[in-house]
Phi, psi and omega in degrees: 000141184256157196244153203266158180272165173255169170324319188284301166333317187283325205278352169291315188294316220280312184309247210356304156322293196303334184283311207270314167304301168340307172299320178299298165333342194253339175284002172283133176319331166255041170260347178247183154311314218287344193087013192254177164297080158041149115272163185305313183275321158349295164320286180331290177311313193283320190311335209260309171277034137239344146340304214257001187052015172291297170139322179307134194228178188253327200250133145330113187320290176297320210259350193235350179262148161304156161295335158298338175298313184295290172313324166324289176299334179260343165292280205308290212289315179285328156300267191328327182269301204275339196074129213292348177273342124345297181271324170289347176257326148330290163348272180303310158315345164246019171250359165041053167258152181297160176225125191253169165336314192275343176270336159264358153274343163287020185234337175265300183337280231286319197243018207034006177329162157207046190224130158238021170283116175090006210262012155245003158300302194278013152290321188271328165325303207303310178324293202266352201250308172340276204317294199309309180303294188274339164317296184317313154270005159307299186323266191313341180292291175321244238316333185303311170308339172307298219283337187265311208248135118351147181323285169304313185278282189347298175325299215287319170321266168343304170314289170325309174246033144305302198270347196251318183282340179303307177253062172053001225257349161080358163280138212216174159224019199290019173272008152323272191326287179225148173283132189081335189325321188077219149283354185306350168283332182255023197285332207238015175276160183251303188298336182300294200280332182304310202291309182288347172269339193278316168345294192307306194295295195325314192267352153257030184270314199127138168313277153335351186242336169316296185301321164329315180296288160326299167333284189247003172074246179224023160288060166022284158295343176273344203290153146299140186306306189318311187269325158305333172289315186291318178303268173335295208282001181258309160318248214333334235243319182291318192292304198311287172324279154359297185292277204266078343040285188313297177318293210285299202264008148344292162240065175247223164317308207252021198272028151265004181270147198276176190315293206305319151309323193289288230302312187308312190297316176284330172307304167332297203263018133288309201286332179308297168333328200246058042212029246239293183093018203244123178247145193239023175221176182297075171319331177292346188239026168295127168287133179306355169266314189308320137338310190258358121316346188244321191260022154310290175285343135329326208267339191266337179069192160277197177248187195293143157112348192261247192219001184241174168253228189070144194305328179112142156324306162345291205281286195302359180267333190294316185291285207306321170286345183272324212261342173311305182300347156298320190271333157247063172078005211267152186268352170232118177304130170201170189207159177013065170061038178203148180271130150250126198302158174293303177344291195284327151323289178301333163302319204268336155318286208315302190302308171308317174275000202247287161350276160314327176286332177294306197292317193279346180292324171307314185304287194319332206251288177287048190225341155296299193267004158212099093022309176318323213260153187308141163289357187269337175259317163316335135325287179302332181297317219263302172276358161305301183307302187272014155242036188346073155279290172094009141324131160207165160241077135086011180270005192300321171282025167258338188307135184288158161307348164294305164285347173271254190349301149335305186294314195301311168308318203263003164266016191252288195299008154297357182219313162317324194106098193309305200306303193300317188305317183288332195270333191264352170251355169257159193274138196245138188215162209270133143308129201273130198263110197221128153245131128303145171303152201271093164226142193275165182233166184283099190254163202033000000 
C-alpha cells in the first residue's frame, strides 16, 4: 500500500522546499549588489530566517541583497507568516480548483484551528484581513519615508516593512542609513514606532482571535474562552514586559533617552521581543536582567495560529494556570469560569520543556565551541533563534559554520513546531492498551 505523509510531515517538507528554492535564489548573482554569488550558507541562513520569519541575519539586508534580492526575502516572510499551506489553498481557490477533505485538514494542522466547519471562509478573511492590515501600514509607512527617501524607495520601504512587522520577521533595510541599525534612527519618531508595534501585536494575536472579533466586536464576554486568554495574557505580557524593561534599562540602554523616549523605547522592545526582532535601541547595550527579560519573551512568543513563534501565549497561561490551581488545592485548572482540560496541560509540559531544552542544549554546544562568546548573548542567540525573534547583541556574524547550523536547526523547528516536527519523524503506531502499576514518589 503506498503510504501517504501525515500533515505535520507535509507542513515540514513544504518550509523545507520554500527554504531551499530560497536559497537558490538568493545565490543568484543578481540577487546581491555586489553582482558576485552569495555563499551558500549565507544564503541558506537568510532563506531559512525569513522562511521561519525570524529576522536573525549574517548579512545586512538593506545594504547588501539587490532589490530582487529584497523581493525574494519578503516572498519568503510572507509565505512563512500566513503559511505556505495558506497561500496554497488561497492558490487553488482562485484557480477554482476543488479543495477535498484532505487539503482542508491540512489547513486547520497548518493555522492550529480545530473546526473544519468554515475553514475556507476563514482562509478567505485570513486573506482580505492581511491585504487590508498591510496595505494600511505599507501606506502610512511610505508617506513618512517619503520625507526621507526618493519616492519610489520610500514606496518599496512601507512595503517591505509592513509586511516583516505584520508577520513578526524582524527584517529591515534600514542598513541603507547604518548596517544593522534596525529602527534606531526613528527611535523617537512616533508615527514609525507606533505603526510597527500596532503591526507586530495584529499579527501575532492570531487568525482565530481575528475571527472571533470580527464576529462579536468588543463583547468580551462573547469572545472564546481561546481569545480571551490570548487577549489578557498579551495584555500582560506587553504592560508587564514594559515595565520591567523601563526599570532595568533606564540607566542602560535608554538611559540618553528623554521620559517620553524611555517609555516608547520599553513598550517597543516588550512587544518586539515577542517575536518581532525588530529594535529601535542597542541591543547589544541592554543590562543583563534586561537580556533576561527579552529572552523570557522570546520564549513565550505570540499565539497560537498566528505570524509569530514561541511556545505561544496559550501554553504559558495553561502552564501558569495549572500551577496557581495546584497550589491552591483545586483539583483541576480553570480560569475566567472554563476547565482546562489535562489533555492540553500535558501538551503544553511537553511544548514548554521540549523548547527549553531545545534552546539551552544549544546554546551549551555553542558557547563549547567559541568559549569566547558570553553566556548571556549566546542564550540571548539561542532563544532568539528558536522563538524566531531574529534579537541579537551582535554575535550572529561572529558564529563558526557549526553554530550558524545550530542557529539555523533552531529557527526552522521554532517555526515548524518542535513537537510537530518529532512527530512528523516517527512512525506512527496505535499504543498498546497496557496501564503500568502506579507508586507514588516524593516531589519536592
Amino acid at each position: 500500500m503506498k503510504s501517504r505523509l501525515s500533515y505535520v510531515q507535509v507542513i515540514a517538507l513544504g518550509y523545507a522546499i520554500i527554504i531551499a528554492v530560497g536559497t537558490l535564489l538568493l545565490m543568484l548573482p543578481f540577487s546581491s549588489v555586489s553582482g558576485e554569488s552569495a555563499s551558500f550558507s549565507d544564503a541558506f541562513f537568510t532563506a531559512t530566517s525569513a522562511s521561519c520569519v525570524t529576522g536573525l541575519v549574517q548579512v545586512d539586508t538593506g545594504s547588501y541583497w539587490s532589490f530582487f534580492g529584497q523581493v525574494v526575502i519578503i516572498i519568503l516572510i510572507q509565505i512563512g507568516g500566513l503559511g505556505f499551506v495558506t497561500i496554497a489553498t488561497l492558490f487553488m481557490m482562485a484557480m477554482k480548483k476543488r479543495i477535498g477533505i484532505r487539503s482542508r485538514e491540512l489547513m486547520i494542522e497548518s493555522i492550529n484551528s480545530s473546526n473544519i466547519g468554515g475553514i475556507l471562509r476563514l482562509t478567505k478573511k485570513i486573506l482580505l484581513g492581511t491585504l487590508i492590515i498591510e496595505g494600511i501600514g505599507a501606506l502610512i509607512l511610505s508617506v513618512r519615508f517619503a520625507f526621507d527617501f526618493p519616492i519610489g524607495k520610500a514606496i518599496w520601504f512601507g512595503i517591505f516593512h509592513s509586511i516583516s512587522a505584520f508577520c513578526n520577521a524582524g527584517f529591515d533595510l534600514m542598513g541603507v542609513i547604518e548596517p544593522y541599525s534596525s529602527f534606531m534612527h526613528y527611535s523617537s519618531d512616533l508615527t514609525v514606532t507606533v505603526t510597527i508595534m500596532l503591526l507586530i501585536v495584529i499579527g501575532g494575536i492570531g487568525f482565530l482571535v481575528w475571527d472571533d472579533i470580527l464576529k462579536n466586536g468588543i463583547r468580551f464576554k462573547k469572545y472564546s474562552f481561546h481569545t480571551k486568554l490570548v487577549l489578557c495574557t498579551t495584555a500582560i505580557l506587553i504592560f508587564g514586559g514594559a515595565l520591567f524593561m523601563f526599570i532595568f534599562e533606564c540607566n542602560a540602554s535608554n538611559k540618553q533617552l528623554s521620559l517620553g523616549d524611555q517609555i516608547i523605547a520599553s513598550f517597543f522592545a516588550s512587544i518586539s521581543a515577542r517575536t518581532a526582532g525588530m529594535n529601535i535601541t542597542d541591543t547589544a547595550a541592554f543590562s543583563e536582567a534586561g537580556r533576561l527579560v527579552n529572552v523570557f519573551l522570546f520564549f513565550i512568543g505570540g499565539s497560537s495560529g498566528s505570524t509569530a513563534g514561541g511556545i505561544k501565549t496559550t501554553t504559558f497561561a495553561v502552564l501558569l494556570i495549572h500551577a496557581f490551581s495546584s497550589m491552591r488545592g483545586k483539583s483541576y485548572p480553570s480560569a475566567l469560569d472554563r476547565r482546562i482540560s489535562d489533555g492540553a496541560v500535558k501538551k503544553a509540559i511537553t511544548i514548554f520543556f521540549t523548547n527549553l531544552s531545545l534552546a539551552l542544549i544549544g546554546g551549551a554546544v555553542i558557547m563549547s565551541l567559541q568559549p569566547s562568546l558570553g553566556m548571556s548573548d549566546v542564550l540571548f542567540e539561542t532563544f532568539s533563534a528558536m522563538g524566531t525573534v531574529g534579537m541579537t547583541t551582535g554575535i550572529t556574524r561572529e558564529l563558526c559554520t557549526v553554530s550558524k547550523y545550530i542557529i539555523i536547526t533552531l529557527m526552522y523547528l521554532g517555526r515548524v513546531g518542535s513537537i510537530s516536527f518529532a512527530a512528523a519523524m516517527m512512525q506512527k503506531k496505535a499504543p498498546p492498551n497496557i496501564s503500568v502499576p502506579t507508586e507514588e514518589i516524593i516531589i519536592g
